[in-house]
C-alpha positions as CSV (number, residue, x, y, z in Angstrom):
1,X,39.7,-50.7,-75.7
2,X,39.1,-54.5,-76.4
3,X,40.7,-57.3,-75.3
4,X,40.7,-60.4,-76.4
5,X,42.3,-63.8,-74.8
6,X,44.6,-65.0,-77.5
7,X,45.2,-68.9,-78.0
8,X,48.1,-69.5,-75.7
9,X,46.4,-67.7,-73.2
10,X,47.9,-63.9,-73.7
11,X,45.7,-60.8,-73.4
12,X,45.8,-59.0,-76.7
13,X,44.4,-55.4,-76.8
14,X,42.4,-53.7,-80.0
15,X,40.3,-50.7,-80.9
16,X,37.8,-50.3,-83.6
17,X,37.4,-47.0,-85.0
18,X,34.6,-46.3,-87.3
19,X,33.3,-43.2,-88.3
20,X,31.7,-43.7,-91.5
21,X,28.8,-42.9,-92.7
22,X,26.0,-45.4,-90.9
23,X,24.2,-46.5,-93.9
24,X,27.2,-47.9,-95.7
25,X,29.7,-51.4,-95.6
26,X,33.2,-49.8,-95.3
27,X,35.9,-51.9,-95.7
28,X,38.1,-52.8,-93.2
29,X,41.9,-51.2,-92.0
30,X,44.0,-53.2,-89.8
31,X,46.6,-51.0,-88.3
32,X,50.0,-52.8,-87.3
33,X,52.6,-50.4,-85.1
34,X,56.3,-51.0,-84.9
35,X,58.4,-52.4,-82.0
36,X,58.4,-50.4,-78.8
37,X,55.1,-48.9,-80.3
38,X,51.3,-48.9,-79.3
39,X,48.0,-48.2,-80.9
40,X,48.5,-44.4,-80.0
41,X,50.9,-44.2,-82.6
42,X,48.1,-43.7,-85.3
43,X,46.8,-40.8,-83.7
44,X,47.3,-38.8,-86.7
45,X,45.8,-41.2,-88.9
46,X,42.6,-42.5,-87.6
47,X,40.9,-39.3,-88.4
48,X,41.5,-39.4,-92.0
49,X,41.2,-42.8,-92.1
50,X,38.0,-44.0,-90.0
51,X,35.5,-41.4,-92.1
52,X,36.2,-43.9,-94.5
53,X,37.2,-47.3,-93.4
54,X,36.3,-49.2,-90.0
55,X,40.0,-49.1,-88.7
56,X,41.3,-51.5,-86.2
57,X,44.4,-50.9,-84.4
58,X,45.8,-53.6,-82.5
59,X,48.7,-53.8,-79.4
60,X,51.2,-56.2,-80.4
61,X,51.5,-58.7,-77.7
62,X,54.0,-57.1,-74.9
63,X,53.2,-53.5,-76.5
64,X,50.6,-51.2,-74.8
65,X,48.1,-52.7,-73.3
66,X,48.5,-56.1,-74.3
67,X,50.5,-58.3,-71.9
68,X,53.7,-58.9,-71.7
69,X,54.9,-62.6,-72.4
70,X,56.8,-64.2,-69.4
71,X,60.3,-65.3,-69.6
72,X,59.4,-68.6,-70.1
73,X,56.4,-68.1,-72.2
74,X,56.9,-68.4,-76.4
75,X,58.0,-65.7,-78.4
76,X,57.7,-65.3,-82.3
77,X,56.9,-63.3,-85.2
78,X,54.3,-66.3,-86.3
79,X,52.4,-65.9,-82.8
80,X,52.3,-62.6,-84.0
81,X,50.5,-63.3,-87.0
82,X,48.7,-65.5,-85.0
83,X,47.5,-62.9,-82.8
84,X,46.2,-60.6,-86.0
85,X,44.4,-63.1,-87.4
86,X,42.7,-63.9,-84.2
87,X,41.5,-60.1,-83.8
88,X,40.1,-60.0,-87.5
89,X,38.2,-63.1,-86.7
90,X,37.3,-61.4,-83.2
91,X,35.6,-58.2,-85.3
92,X,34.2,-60.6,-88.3
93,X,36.4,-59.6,-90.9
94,X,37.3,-62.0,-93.7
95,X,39.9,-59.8,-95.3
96,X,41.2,-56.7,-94.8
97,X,43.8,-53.6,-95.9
98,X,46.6,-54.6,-93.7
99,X,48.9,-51.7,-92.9
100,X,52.4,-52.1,-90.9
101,X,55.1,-50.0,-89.7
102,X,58.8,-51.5,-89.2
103,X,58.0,-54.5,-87.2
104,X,54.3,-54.5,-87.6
105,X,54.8,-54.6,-91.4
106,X,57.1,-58.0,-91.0
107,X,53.4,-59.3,-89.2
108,X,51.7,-58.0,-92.3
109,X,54.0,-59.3,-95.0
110,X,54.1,-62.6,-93.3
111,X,50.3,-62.0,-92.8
112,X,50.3,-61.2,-97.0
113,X,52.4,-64.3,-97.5
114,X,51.1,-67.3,-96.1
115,X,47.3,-65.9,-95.6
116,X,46.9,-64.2,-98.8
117,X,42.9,-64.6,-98.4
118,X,43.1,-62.5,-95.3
119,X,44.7,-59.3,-97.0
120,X,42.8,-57.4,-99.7
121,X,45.9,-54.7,-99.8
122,X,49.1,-54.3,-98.4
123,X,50.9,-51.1,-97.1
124,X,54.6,-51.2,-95.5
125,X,55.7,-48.1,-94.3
126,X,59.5,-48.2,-93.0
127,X,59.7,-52.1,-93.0
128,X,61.9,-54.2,-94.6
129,X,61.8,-58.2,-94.6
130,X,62.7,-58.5,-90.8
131,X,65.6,-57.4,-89.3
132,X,68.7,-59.6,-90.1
133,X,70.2,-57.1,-92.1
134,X,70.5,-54.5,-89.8
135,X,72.5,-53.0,-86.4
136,X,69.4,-53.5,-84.3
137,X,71.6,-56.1,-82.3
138,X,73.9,-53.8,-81.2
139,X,70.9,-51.7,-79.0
140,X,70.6,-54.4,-76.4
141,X,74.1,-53.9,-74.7
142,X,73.5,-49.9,-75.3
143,X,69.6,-50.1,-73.8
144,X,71.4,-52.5,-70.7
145,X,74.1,-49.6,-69.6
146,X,72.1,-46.3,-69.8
147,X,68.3,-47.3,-70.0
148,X,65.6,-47.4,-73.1
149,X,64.6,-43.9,-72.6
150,X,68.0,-42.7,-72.7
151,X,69.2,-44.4,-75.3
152,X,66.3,-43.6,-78.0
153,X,67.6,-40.1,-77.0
154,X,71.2,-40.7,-78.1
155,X,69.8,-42.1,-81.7
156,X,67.3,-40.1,-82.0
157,X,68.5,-39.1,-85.6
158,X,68.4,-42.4,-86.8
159,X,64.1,-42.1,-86.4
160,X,63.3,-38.3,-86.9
161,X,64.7,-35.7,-88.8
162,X,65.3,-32.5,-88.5
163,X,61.4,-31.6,-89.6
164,X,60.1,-33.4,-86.5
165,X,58.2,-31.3,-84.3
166,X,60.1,-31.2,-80.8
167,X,57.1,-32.1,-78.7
168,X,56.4,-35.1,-81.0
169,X,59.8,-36.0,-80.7
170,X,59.9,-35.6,-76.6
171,X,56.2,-37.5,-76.6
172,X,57.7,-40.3,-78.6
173,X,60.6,-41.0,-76.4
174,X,58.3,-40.9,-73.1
175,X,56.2,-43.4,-75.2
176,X,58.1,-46.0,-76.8
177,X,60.7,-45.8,-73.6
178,X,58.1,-46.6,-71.2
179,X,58.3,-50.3,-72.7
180,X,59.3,-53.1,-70.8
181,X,63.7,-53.2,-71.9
182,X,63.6,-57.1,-71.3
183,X,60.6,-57.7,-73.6
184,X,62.2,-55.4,-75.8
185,X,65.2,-57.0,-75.8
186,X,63.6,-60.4,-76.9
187,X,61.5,-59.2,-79.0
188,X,64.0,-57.0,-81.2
189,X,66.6,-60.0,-81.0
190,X,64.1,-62.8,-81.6
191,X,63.8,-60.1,-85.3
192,X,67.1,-60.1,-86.1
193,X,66.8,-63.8,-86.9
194,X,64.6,-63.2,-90.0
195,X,65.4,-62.2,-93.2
196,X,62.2,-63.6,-95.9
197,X,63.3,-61.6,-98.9
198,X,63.2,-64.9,-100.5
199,X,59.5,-65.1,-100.0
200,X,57.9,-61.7,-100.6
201,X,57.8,-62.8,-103.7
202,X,54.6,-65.1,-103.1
203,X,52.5,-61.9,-102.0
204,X,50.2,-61.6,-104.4
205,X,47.9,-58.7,-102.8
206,X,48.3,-55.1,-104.2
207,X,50.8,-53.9,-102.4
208,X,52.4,-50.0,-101.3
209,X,55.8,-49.5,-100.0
210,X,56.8,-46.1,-97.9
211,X,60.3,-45.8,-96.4
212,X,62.9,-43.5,-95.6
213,X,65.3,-43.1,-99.0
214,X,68.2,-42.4,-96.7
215,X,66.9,-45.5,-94.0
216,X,69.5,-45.8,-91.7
217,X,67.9,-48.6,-89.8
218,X,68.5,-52.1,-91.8
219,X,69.8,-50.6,-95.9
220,X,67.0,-48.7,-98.4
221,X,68.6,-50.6,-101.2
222,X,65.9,-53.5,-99.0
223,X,63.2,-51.5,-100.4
224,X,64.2,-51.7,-104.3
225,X,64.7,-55.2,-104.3
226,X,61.1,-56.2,-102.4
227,X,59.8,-53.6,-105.2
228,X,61.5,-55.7,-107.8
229,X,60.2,-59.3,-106.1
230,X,56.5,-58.2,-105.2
231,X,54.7,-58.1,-108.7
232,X,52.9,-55.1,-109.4
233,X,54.1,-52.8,-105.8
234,X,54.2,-49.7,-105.9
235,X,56.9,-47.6,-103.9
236,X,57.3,-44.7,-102.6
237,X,60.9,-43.0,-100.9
238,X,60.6,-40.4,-98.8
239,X,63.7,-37.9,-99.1
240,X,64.8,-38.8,-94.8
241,X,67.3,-41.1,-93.4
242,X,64.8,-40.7,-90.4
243,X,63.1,-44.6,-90.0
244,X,59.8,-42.6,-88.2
245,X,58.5,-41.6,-91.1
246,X,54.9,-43.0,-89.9
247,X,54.9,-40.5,-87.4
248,X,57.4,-37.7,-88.8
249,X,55.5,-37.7,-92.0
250,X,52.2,-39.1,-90.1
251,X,50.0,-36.8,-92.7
252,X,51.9,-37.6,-96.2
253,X,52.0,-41.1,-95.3
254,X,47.7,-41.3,-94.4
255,X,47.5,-39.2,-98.1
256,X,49.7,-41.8,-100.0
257,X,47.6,-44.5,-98.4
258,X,44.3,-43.4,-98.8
259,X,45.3,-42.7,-102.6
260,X,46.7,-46.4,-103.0
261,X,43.0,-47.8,-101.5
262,X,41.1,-45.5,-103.3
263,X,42.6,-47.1,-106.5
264,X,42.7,-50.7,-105.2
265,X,39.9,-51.1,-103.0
């Protein structure tokens, strides 16, 4: 693990996964989880991935091992992007594939958006353009009366399906409900104020959409329309209303990436 001391004085953690071949200049992956997520997420994807790309995974600020913003400390999806760009300058990276999940892909569209020289590709797996058009408001109160742990439990179908092996399922609800509920709170509620359908259309890097055809978090019909607006994407529907398809379908989602790089790299 690295850390780095962000701007505004937060401790961002990273990793940097290479396992290429030592003679050659791999390109690099920059790995962006989803809320209540962590760099040990990608488990099943580094593998596949670093024997061909240096891949950097990163801890969204008050994820993992990256600290966890005060009360009265900022909070906002652009200190976010902030924060990525700051560890691809930290690892000397000028541009790079930029992969997120769910909330980590509203970092990378914004990421694709207004820094377009900073992402050579583009990969969105389960994340539409933030979270205004969605129920994820109605969590808070729900989190507040029986606990984060308890309550990813209780909606458990609306992020793995019935494929989902049960000790992935069991490891995942230890991990994402060991999260700080507050910071959660913020952060998910600080998302439900963006909605910047309006803009993919400015991203201009090749570009890979995943999701969940049945997506019962936010509405799929989100992933036609940013198909429609983003010139040239290419998307893919997985046949799951089950939002975790990143680690449900951790091994078809690595294949459908590592196909779209090998023909836009």
């Amino acid at each position: 693990m690295n850390t780095l001391k962000t701007r505004d004085g937060v401790d961002v953690a990273y990793y940097v996964d290479d396992f290429t071949d030592p003679w050659t200049k791999p390109d690099t992956v920059l790995l962006l989880h989803a809320a209540m997520g962590n760099s040990r997420r990608w488990f099943k994807w580094v593998p596949p991935l670093s024997r061909k790309y240096r891949v950097v995974r990163m801890d969204l600020r008050g994820h993992g091992a990256s600290q966890i913003p005060s009360a009265d400390q900022p909070f906002s999806l652009s200190q976010l992007v902030s924060d990525a760009l700051e560890v691809l300058d930290k690892v000397g990276v000028k541009s790079a594939h930029v992969v997120g999940n769910s909330a980590g892909g509203y970092v990378s569209q914004q990421l694709a958006i207004h820094h377009p020289d900073r992402v050579r590709t583009l990969a969105l797996y389960g994340s539409t353009p933030g979270l205004k058009n969605s129920h994820a408001l109605t969590w808070i109160p729900k989190v507040k009366e029986v606990g984060l742990k308890k309550f990813l439990a209780d909606t458990i179908d609306e992020r793995f399906d019935g494929n989902a092996e049960p000790e992935l399922v069991k490891w995942f609800i230890e991990q994402a409900g060991s999260n700080d509920p507050a910071f959660i709170a913020r952060f998910v509620t600080h998302m439900t104020t963006h909605d910047f359908m309006e803009e993919v259309g400015r991203i201009e890097a090749p570009t890979l959409i995943v999701a969940a055809g049945k997506e019962k978090i936010g509405h799929a019909s989100a992933y036609d329309e940013m198909h429609k607006r983003i010139k040239g994407s290419t998307l893919k529907l997985y046949d799951t209303g089950a939002h975790n398809i990143c680690d449900g379908y951790a091994e078809s989602c690595v294949r459908d990436l590592l196909d779209f790089l090998s023909a836009n790299g």
